[in-house]
C-alpha angles and dihedrals in degrees: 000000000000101000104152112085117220126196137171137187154140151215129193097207116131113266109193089166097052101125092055087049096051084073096044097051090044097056089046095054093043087053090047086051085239123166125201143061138290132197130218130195143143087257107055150295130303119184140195110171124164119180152105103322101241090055092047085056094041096055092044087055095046077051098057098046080080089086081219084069100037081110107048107120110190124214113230139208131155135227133182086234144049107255099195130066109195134030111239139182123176133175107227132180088245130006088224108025111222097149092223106116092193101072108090112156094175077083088052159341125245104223117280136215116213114233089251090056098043089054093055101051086045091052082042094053086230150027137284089261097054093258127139110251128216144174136234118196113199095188129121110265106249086048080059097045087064088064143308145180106291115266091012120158106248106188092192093231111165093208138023094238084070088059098089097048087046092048086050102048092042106037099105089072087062096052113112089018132101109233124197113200126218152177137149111294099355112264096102099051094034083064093031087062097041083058095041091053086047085056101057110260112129117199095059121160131181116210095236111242092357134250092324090058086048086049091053098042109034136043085254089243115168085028112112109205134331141329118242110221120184108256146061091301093067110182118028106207103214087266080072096242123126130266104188091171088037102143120226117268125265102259 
């Protein structure tokens, strides 16, 4: 029986005192007998909690009580087993590394698409608006080979920090399209758009809370295999359970 409770999630909100709260959110989670990582910066939040329910929700409360968090909306999925070993909190200089100081979206969201929506222009073939619509994954490579959108543009990058001078030297094949941009819970892509948009590219889209909101909210149609998250669990199939010995997909 699934009994441990996971949950991710980010927030891009400027954080000066991280490094105080790094002790203060590290001492909440121990007492709550919490295992994962967080992740500090000056530019936001990044969680990965695993526990009894009733800890993971009380830590997220005492959270939100921080009006900066008020908004966090964790995604959840449940295992029979803890999937961290240790409980971690680090202060980075950025929670996702991109190496491009001029993303801040704490000033400010590209345009999302909500899970519901993307599955229908993918059924349709193409947007409200008559436009094609693709997908971009931003993901690492090896994090892609696990499973993707059909048809997704996978850019093989090994790291996210080769993501701007991709973008840049392959952006041509994106003008006229919508992209949507995804990963797997969101931060990645949230940052990948905002660039996009910087760039020049107009009908950019973030997937709202990436493939394991998709996962949650839709049937996971148009997704081929399973989405590699960064713990004990692997490989998540789109019914959110956990597939450790899942083989790559077929590319």
């Amino acid at each position: 029986m699934n009994h441990v409770l996971n949950i991710s999630s980010y927030l891009f909100v400027p954080l000066p005192d991280a490094p105080a709260l790094r002790d203060t959110l590290h001492a909440r989670a121990v007492a709550l007998d919490l295992k994962g990582t967080i992740l500090l910066a000056e530019e936001g939040i990044n969680l990965f909690l695993a526990g009894p329910a009733e800890s993971v929700r009380a830590f997220v409360a005492a959270l939100r009580q921080d009006e900066r968090f008020a908004s966090l909306e964790p995604k959840e999925s449940w295992s029979d087993t803890q999937p961290f070993r240790k409980m971690l909190v680090k202060v980075k200089r950025e929670i996702i590394r991109m190496d491009h100081p001029a993303i801040r979206p704490a000033g400010g969201r590209a345009p999302a698409v909500d899970p519901a929506t993307l599955r229908r222009w993918l059924t349709d073939g193409h947007d409200d608006e008559g436009r094609p619509v693709v997908t971009l994954d931003t993901r690492n490579a090896f994090e892609v080979d696990h499973g993707t959108f059909h048809n997704a543009i996978d850019w093989r990058i090994d790291k996210f920090t080769e993501f701007p001078p991709a973008l840049r030297a392959r952006k041509d094949e994106l003008a006229g399209k919508t992209v949507v941009s995804f990963c797997t819970g969101g931060i990645r892509c949230e940052k990948a758009a905002i660039l996009m948009r910087e760039e020049g590219l107009e009908h950019v889209y973030q997937l709202e809370g990436g493939i394991l909101k998709y996962f949650e909210l839709t049937d996971g149609a148009h997704y081929q295999g399973g989405c590699f998250v960064f713990d004990e669990r692997r490989v998540l199939d789109p019914d959110l359970s956990a597939h450790p010995e899942r083989d790559a997909i077929e590319k």
